[in-house]
C-alpha positions, -999 to 999 in steps of 0.1 A, spaced: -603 -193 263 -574 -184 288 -563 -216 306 -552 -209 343 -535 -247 344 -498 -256 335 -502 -285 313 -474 -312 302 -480 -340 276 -461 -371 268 -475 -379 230 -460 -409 202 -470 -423 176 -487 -462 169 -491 -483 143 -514 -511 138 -500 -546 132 -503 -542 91 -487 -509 98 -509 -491 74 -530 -474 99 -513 -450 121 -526 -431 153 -506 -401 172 -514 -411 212 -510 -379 234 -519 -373 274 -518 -342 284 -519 -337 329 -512 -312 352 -477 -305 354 -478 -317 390 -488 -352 372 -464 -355 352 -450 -384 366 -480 -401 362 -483 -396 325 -459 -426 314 -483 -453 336 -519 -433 314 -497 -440 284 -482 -472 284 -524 -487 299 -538 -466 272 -513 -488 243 -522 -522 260 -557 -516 256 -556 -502 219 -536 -535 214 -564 -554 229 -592 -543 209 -568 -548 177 -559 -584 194 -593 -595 202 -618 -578 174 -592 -577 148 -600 -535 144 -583 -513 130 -576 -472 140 -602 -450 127 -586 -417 141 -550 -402 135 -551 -385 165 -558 -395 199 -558 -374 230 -564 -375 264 -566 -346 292 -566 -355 327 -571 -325 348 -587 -312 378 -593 -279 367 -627 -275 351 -616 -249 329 -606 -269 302 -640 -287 301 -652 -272 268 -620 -281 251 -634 -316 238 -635 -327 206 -639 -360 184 -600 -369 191 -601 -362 231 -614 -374 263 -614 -353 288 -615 -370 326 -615 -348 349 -609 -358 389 -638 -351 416 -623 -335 446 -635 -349 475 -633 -339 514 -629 -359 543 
């Protein structure tokens, strides 16, 4: 399916505190969003570390993504690994 959007991603790789499991972390916005990839990032590592912190969890994926768009066309893109949020435009 033919995608109408210019996409950017800022993606790295995690390890848990053993450092046996390891998870590649991507977010993938609107190229006129990119600035605001760093801020989805760096909240999306402090609240993997949370869950490790506070129930002692490990990964259980390898892969983690996250699209934030407004287009709709890349709705039926998801899959086990991605979240798709998708912003609500709204009129005044």
């Amino acid at each position: 399916m033919p995608v109408a959007c210019s996409i950017g991603c800022h993606s790295l790789s995690l390890s848990d505190h053993s450092d046996v499991a390891q998870v590649n972390l991507a977010v993938y916005v609107q190229q006129r969003n990119i600035e605001k990839v760093h801020w989805a990032m760096r909240s999306l590592k402090q609240a993997m570390k949370w869950d490790e912190d506070t129930f002692g969890l490990e990964y259980d994926l390898s892969e983690f993504n996250i699209v934030a768009v407004s287009c709709a066309a890349l709705l039926p893109l998801v899959c086990d690994s991605t979240f798709i949020l998708r912003r609500l435009a709204t009129r005044v």
